[in-house]
N, C-alpha and C positions, 0 to 999 in steps of 0.2 A: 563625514556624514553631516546632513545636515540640522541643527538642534530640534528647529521644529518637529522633523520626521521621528523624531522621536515621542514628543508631546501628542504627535497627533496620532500614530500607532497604539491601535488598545491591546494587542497582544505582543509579547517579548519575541525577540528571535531564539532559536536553539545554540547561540554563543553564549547570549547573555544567558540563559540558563546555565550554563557550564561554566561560566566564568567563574573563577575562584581570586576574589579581591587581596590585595597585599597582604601582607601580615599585620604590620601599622601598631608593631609593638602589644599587640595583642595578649601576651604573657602578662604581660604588666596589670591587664583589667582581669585576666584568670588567676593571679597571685591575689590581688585585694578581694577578689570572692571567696577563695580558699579559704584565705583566712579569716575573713569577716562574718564567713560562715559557719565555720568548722568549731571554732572556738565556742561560740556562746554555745552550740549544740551541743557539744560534750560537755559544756556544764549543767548545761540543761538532764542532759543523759546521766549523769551521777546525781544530780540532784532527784532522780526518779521524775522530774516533770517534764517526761514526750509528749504530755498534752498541750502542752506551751512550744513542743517545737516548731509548729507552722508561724507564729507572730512572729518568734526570730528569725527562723529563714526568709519571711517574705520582706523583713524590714530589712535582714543582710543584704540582699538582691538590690538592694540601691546603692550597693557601692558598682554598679555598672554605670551609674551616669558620669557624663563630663569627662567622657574616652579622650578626648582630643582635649581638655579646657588645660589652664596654667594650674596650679594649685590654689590656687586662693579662688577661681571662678567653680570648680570643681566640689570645693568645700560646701561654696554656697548653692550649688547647685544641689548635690546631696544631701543639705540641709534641708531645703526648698522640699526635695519628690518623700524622704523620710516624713517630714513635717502632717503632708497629703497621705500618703501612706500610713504612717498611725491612726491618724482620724479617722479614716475608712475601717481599720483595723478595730479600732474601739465600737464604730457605729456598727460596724457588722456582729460583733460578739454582745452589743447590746439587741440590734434584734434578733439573735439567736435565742437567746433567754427564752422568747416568745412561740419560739417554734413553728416560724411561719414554715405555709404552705410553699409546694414547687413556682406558684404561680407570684405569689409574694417574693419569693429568691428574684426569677426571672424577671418583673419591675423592677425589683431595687437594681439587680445587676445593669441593666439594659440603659435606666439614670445614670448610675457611675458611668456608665462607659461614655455615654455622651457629655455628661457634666465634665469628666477628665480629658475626653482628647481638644475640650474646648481650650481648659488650662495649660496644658502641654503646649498646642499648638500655641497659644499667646505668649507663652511663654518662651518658646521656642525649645526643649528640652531634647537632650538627645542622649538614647533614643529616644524617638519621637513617638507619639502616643498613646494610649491609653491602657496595652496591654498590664502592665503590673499591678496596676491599680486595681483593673476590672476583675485578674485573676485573684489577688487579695482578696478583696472584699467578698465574690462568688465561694474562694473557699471559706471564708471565716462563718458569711451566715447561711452554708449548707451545713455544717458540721454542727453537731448536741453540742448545748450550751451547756457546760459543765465545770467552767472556770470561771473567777471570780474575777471582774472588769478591773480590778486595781492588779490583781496577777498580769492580767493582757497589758493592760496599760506601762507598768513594773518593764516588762520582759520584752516589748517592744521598745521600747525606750533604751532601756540597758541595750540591748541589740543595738541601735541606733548609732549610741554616744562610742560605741567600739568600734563599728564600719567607718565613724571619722579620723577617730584615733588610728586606725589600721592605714586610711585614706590618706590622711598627713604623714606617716610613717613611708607608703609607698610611693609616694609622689615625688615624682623624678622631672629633670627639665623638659619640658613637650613645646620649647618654642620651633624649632627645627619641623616640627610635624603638624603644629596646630594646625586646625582647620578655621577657618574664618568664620564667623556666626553666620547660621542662617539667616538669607534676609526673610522678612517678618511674610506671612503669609495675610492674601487676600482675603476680605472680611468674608467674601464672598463661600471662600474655599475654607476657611474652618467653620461657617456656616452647617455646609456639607458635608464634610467631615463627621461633624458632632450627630447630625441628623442621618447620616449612613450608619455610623456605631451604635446611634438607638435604636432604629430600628433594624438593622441587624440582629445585633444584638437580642432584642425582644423576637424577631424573626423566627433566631434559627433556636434559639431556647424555648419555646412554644412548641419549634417542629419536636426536638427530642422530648418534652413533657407529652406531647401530645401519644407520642410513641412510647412511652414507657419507659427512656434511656434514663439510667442513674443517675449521671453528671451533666446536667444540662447545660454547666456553663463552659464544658469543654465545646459544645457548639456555637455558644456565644464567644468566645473566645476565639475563635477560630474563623468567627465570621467577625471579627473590627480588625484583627492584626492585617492583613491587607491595605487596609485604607492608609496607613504611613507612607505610603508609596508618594512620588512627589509627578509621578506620571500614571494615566493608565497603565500603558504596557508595564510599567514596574509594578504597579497593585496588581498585575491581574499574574503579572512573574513570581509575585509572593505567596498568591492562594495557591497555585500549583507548587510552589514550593513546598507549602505547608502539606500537603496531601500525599506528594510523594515522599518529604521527608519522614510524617510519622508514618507511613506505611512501613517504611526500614525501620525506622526508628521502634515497632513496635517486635519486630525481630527479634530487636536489641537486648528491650524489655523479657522478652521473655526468656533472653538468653541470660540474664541473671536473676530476675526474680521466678524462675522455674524453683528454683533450690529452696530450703527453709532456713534461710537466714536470719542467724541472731538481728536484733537493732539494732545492738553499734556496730553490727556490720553494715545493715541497711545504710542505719545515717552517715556513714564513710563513704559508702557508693555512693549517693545521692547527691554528697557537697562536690566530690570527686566530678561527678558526671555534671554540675554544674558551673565549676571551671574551667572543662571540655569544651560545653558550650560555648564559654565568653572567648573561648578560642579561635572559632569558627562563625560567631553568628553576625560581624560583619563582613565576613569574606564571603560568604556562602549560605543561606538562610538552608538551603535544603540540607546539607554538612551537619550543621548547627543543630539540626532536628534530632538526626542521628542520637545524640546527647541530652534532649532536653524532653521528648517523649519518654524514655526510661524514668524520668526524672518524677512526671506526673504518675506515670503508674507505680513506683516506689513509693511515694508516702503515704499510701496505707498500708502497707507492710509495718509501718514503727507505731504504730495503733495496735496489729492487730494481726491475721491471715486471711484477708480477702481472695475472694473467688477470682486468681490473675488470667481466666479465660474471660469471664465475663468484665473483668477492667478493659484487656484488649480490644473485645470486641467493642466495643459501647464507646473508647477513643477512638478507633477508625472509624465510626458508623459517623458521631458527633462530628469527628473531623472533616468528613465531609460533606455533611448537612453544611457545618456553619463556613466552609470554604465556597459552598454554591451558593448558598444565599449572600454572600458579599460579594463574588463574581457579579450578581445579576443586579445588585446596586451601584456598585462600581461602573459596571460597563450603562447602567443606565441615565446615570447623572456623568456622563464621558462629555458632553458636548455643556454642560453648565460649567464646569470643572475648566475645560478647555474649548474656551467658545468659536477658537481660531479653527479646529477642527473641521474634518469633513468636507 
């Protein structure tokens, strides 16, 4: 086939849909989550502080980058997205304090996402993107400020200095499988990038505010994760992915949090089903989903007993608010993106 016809194609074919990508040692990045996770949360859990479990899980989650780098590029890599990831994590639990409004969340969020997939993309960071960031920060200053910044800061950190400890521990030879770095993207294309993810972003978070939906930054979220795609047809392969996967995925969810589950059972599910993920979410983003939609509607369960009709419904609803309004960015900056097109 030819490379062009690919570039120039805004929608995926029905193989690439279905294609299930290697395995590519995959165990290897679901082992350093497991335990990069697992661990500080059960300390967290006997120390009675599950209000602090969100800043360690979202700062564990960075031991997914640098799938393919040597060890030492790996390190620094982890160092790097950790480093950006705390700060966000601090700056968000500081304006929580404040108790900003939906509309206040939805700014700030909507900045992050563009100010990060700016840095990702220059940076070249894989995965590529702005998701982790934008999700951090969305949950830390949706959530009552109720913890003390030098606790966040303490307990992100600690998480942090373990996921490398853990990372160095599991770091095996990867010259056999490296992948070569991305070459550097057009100034042009993280331009667009940063300015799809903001106003997405802002977009689809405005739509659910405006509706009433609880998490508005499961819309925002769900409308930049597409934009990683290094083609149309792959971004617009990813929104639909996104959509059919949490629709199963939300099956999933209800097939274990129906139950009234102790916490440290929750947070064993949770880290569990986050392993899962790092199993599948380079081979198959829909796959991947399966595992990682149970995962958002689990953590309010370790808080509390939320309404898990009203969580379901309000992530399908958000999921695809913010899957169409990055569809309709995506397909409309198609010929800026790729000007060879058409």
């Amino acid at each position: 086939m030819d490379p062009m016809s690919t570039i120039d194609r805004s929608f995926p074919t029905i193989g690439e849909a279905m294609n299930i990508g290697p395995h590519a040692h995959a165990h290897t990045v679901a082992a350093r989550v497991l335990v990069s996770a697992l661990v500080p949360a059960a300390v967290l859990l006997c120390l009675g502080r599950t209000d602090l479990l969100p800043f360690a899980l979202l700062t564990s989650l960075m031991a997914v980058y640098g799938r393919r780098a040597s060890r030492t590029q790996r390190l620094a890599v982890q160092g790097q997205v950790m480093a950006l990831q705390i700060t966000l994590l601090i700056i968000g639990a500081t304006l929580a304090i404040v108790a900003p409004g939906p509309w206040t969340v939805v700014t700030g969020t909507a900045i992050v996402a563009g100010i990060t997939t700016v840095i990702a993309d220059a940076r070249r960071w894989n995965p590529p993107g702005a998701l982790f960031f934008t999700f951090g920060f969305a949950v830390v200053v949706s959530a009552p400020a109720v913890i003390s910044l030098m606790d966040v800061a303490l307990t992100a950190v600690a998480a942090a200095m373990f996921t490398l400890l853990v990372t160095l521990v599991f770091s095996r030879a990867v010259a056999a499988i490296e992948a070569p770095p991305a070459p550097p993207k057009r100034r042009v294309i993280v331009g667009v990038h940063a300015l799809v993810c903001l106003v997405g972003a802002a977009a689809a978070g405005s739509i659910a505010v405006v509706l009433g939906i609880s998490h508005p930054y499961w819309a925002m979220v769900a409308a930049i994760v597409p934009v990683v795609g290094l083609t149309t047809s792959g971004q617009t392969l990813k929104a639909f992915q996104r959509v059919a996967g949490t629709l199963v995925g939300l099956l999933v969810a209800f097939a274990l949090f129906a139950w009234n589950l102790p916490a440290p059972v929750v947070l064993v599910v949770i880290v569990l089903l986050m392993a899962l993920t790092e199993l599948f979410i380079a081979r198959n983003y829909a796959l991947a989903l399966l595992f990682l939609t149970p995962i958002t509607i689990g953590l309010p369960f370790l808080a509390g007993t939320p309404d898990l009709g009203e969580l379901l419904a309000a992530r399908g609803l958000e999921t695809m608010i913010g899957a169409c309004v990055g569809l309709v960015l995506i397909l409309s900056t198609h010929r800026v993106r790729h000007p060879r097109a058409g």
